[in-house]
C-alpha angles and dihedrals in degrees: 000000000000132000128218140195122243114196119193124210149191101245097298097089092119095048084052097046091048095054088042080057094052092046106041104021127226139100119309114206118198130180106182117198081254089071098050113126112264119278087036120129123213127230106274118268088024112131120208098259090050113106126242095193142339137181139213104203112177129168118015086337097239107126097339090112136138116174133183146152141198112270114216090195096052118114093213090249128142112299098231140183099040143054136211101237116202126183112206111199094238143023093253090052095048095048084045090047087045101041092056100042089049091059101113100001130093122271106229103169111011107243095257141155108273136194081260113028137040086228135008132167133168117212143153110223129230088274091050100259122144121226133189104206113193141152140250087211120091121247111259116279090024 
């Protein structure tokens, strides 16, 4: 069993799930309402270019997914109560994850050493998500 985020955006899925790509490597898999079978109807509100679902996956592909798709509904507010939590294997690649998807985005906790972590920020990135970046490795003099 495995669990998976699933971020919701404002019409600007595709633009987030390209620069996740970028960041974090991996496919990136989109369907847009514009590629739904003939005889389909889109969520109401949905415009061709919106996306119906993507998907970030990044190692075997077993259990390393984020999904996410454009909401026609959403009001383009904050996106509250999770976090997207990403373990980087090491301290360098977790300051470099954390660095690009703050860009644009706000810093809500520096990307630092911890009592329990060799690295660990906190951040919402330029498209409001919030992300948890940490790291496998032990902090030092663990």
């Amino acid at each position: 069993m495995s669990f998976s985020p699933y971020v919701f955006f404002n019409g600007d899925c595709a633009a987030a799930f390209a620069r996740y790509a970028e960041v974090l490597g991996g496919e990136t898999r989109i369907m847009t309402h514009a590629d739904l079978p003939d005889g389909e109807e889109s969520m109401p509100g949905a415009e061709p270019h919106h996306v119906m679902h993507a998907a970030l996956v990044t190692g075997d592909g077993n259990g390393d997914l984020l999904m996410g798709s454009d909401d026609p509904t959403s009001d383009g507010g904050p996106k509250v109560g999770v976090s997207v939590a990403y373990t980087a294997p090491d301290a360098t690649t977790g300051r470099s994850v954390f660095e690009q998807l703050a860009e644009g985005g706000t810093i809500e906790m520096p990307f630092a050493p911890t009592f329990w972590s060799a690295g660990f920020g906190a951040l919402r990135d330029r498209w409001g998500v919030p992300w948890f970046i940490d790291t496998a490795s032990e902090p030092d003099g663990a």
